[in-house]
C-alpha positions as CSV (number, residue, x, y, z in Angstrom):
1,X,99.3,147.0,87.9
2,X,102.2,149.0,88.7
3,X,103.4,149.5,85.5
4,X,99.8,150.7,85.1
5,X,100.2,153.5,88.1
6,X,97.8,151.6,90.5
7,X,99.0,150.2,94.1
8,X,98.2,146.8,94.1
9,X,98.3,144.8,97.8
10,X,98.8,141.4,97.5
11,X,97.7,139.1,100.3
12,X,100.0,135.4,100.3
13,X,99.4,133.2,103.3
14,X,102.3,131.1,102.5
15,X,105.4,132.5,104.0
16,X,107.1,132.5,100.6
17,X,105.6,133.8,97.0
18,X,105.5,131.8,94.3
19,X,102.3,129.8,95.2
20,X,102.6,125.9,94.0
21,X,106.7,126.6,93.3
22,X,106.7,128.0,96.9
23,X,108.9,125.9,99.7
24,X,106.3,123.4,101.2
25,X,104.9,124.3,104.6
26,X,103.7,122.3,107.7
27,X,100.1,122.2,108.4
28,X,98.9,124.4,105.1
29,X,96.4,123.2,103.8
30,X,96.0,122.5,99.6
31,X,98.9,121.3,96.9
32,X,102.3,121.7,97.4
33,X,105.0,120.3,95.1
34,X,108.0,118.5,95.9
35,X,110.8,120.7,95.4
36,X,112.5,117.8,93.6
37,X,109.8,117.4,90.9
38,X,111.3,118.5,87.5
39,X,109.5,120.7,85.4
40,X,108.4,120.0,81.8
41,X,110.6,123.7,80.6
42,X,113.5,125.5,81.0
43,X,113.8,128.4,83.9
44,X,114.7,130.4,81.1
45,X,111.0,129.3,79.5
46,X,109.4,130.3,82.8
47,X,111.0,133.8,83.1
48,X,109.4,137.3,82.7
49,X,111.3,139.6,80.3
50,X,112.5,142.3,82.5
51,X,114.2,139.0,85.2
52,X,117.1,136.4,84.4
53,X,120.0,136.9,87.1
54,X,121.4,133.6,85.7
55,X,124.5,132.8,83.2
56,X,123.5,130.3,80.0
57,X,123.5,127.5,82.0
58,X,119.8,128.0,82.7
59,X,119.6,128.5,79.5
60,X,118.4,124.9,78.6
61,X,117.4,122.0,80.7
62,X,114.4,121.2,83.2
63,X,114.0,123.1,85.9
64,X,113.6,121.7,89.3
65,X,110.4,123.3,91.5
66,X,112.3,124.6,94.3
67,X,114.5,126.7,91.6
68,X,111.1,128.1,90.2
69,X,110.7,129.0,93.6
70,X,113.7,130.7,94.1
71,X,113.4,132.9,91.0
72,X,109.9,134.3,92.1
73,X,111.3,134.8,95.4
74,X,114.0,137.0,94.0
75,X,111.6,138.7,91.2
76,X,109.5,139.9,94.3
77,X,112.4,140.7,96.0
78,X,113.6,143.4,93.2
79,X,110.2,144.5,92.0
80,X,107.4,144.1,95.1
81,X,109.0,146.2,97.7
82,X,107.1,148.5,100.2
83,X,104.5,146.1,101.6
84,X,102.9,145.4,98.0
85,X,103.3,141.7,98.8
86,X,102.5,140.8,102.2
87,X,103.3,137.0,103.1
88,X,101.8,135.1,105.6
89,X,98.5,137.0,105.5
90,X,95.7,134.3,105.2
91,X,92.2,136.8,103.8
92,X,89.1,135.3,106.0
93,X,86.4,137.8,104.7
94,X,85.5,140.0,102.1
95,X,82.3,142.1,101.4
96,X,81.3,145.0,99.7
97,X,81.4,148.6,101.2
98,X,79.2,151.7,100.5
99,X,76.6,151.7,97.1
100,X,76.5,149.5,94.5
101,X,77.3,152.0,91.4
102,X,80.3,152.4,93.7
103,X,81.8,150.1,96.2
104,X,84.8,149.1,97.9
105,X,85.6,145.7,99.5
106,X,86.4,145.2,103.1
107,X,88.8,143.2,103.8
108,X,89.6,140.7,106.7
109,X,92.8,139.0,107.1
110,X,95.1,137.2,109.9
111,X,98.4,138.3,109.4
112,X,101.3,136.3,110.4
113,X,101.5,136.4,114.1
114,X,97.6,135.8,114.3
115,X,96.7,139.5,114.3
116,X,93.1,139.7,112.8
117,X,92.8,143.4,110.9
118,X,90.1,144.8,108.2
119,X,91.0,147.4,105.2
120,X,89.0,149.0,102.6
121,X,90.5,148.3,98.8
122,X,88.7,150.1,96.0
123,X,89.0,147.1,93.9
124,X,89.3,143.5,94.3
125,X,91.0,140.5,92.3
126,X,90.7,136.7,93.9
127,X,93.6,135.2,92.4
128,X,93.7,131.6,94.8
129,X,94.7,129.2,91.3
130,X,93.1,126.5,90.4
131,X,94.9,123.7,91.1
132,X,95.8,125.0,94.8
133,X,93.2,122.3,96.2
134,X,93.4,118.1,95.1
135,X,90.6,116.9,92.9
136,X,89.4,113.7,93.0
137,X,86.5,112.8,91.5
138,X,83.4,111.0,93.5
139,X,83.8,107.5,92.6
140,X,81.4,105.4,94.6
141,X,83.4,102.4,95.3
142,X,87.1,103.9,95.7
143,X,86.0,103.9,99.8
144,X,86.0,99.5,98.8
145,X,89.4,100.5,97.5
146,X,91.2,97.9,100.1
147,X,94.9,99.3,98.5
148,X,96.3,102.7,98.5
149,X,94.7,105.5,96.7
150,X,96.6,108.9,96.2
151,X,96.5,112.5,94.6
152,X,99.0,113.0,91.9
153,X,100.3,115.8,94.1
154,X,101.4,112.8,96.4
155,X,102.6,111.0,94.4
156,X,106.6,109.8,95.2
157,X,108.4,107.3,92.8
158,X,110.3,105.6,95.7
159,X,107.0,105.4,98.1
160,X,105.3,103.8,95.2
161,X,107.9,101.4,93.8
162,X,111.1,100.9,95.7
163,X,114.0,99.2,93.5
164,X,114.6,97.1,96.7
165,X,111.4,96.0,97.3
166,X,110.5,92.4,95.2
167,X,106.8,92.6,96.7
168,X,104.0,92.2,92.9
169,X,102.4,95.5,92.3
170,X,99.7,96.2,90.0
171,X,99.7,100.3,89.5
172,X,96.9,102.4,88.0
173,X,96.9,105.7,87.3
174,X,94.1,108.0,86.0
175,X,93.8,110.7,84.1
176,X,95.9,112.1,80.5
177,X,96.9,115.3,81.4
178,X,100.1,116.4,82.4
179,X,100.7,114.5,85.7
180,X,98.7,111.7,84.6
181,X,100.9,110.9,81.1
182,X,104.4,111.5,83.2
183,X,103.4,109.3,86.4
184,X,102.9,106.4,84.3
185,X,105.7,107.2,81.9
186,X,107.5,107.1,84.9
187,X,107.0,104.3,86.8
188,X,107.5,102.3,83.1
189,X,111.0,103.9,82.6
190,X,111.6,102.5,86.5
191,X,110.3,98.9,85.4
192,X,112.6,98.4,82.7
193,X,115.6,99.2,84.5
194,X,114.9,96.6,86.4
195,X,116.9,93.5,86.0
196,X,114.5,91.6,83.9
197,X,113.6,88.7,86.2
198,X,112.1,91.0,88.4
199,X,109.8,92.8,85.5
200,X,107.1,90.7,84.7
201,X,106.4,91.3,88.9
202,X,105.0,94.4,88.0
203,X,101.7,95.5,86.0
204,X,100.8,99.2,85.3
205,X,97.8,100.3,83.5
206,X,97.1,103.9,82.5
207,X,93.2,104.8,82.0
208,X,92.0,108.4,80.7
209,X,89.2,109.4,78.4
210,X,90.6,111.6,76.4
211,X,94.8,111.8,75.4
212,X,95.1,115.4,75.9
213,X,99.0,115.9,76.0
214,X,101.3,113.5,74.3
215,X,104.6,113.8,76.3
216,X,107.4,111.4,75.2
217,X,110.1,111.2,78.1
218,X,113.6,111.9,76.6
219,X,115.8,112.4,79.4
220,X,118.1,109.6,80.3
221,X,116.6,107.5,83.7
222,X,120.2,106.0,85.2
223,X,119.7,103.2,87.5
224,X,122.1,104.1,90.1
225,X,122.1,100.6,91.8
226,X,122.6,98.9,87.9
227,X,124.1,101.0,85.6
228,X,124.1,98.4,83.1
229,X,120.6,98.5,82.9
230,X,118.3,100.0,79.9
231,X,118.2,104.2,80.4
């Protein structure tokens, strides 16, 4: 858009830009990513063409969230000055203004301090993503559930399966997109660096309709606590 010549105002109500790479936040509401979770691409790969204030070193490798973060942060920094990105502004209503054949959209937000204000824009684009908000699907009997059902955007490796912890777990995870092929992937890659009397403790099954995305894992998994075991 300002290539383009217009004057775009962006409204964020996280404190930092970037959206799902942003820095997580007490009490916001929706997805947030662990800042530890690697990405499936190099930084280089997730880069715009005009932005790279890095040496060769990101050339290759997968990135970590938080340092997705960091770069989007610093692309607004150098390109989104003079109040085209506000942060912390969370929009609470919008509605057309003045004639059909011609209208503008009014615009409420609450701005970071709590501060409720209106403008008029002369155009309008809702941009929220769609995976800011946790789908799971209505299954009648997950409320019977009597163990512990979670989001893929909760999930955490050491939560789910400590290395200390002996106690039988049988694991499913739904679903054969992206985080649904590298959970499971996961969680296998942790059970055979186990020693292998403590293997055949735990089960994990992986259900999905359709195999969308085929994913090997190739990066080495070292088991800090056995580094004799299989990587």
């Amino acid at each position: 858009m300002l290539e383009a010549g217009l004057a775009p105002t962006v409204f964020e109500r996280r404190k930092n830009p970037g959206g799902l790479w942003a820095p997580p936040e007490k009490d916001l509401d929706g997805n947030q990513l662990n800042p530890g979770m690697k990405t499936n691409s190099s930084l280089l790969c997730n880069s715009f063409s005009d932005w790279f204030p890095y040496g060769e070193d990101k050339f290759m490798g997968h990135s970590e969230a938080w340092a997705v973060g960091e770069y989007l942060k610093g692309f607004a920094e150098r390109y989104l000055s003079g109040g085209v990105l506000r942060l912390g502004c969370r929009v609470v209503s919008v509605a057309p203004e003045g004639p059909e054949d011609a209208c503008s959209w009014r615009v409420g937000f609450r701005d970071a301090e709590g501060g409720e204000h209106e403008e008029i824009f002369d155009f309008l684009v809702i941009a929220s993503g769609t995976q800011s908000e946790a789908y799971i699907p209505h299954i009648e009997d997950l409320k019977k559930f009597p163990g512990k059902a979670i989001h893929s955007s909760k999930y955490a490796a050491e939560e789910i399966f400590p290395v200390d912890d002996d106690k039988p777990r049988r694991i499913l995870v739904i679903g054969g997109l992206l985080s649904g092929s590298e959970i499971p992937a996961e969680l296998a890659l942790r059970v055979s660096s186990l020693p292998e009397g403590r293997r055949d403790k735990f089960e994990i099954l992986h259900l999905f309709s359709q195999p969308f995305w085929i994913l090997p894992k190739i990066l080495p998994f070292m088991n800090e606590k056995d580094p004799q075991a299989p990587r």
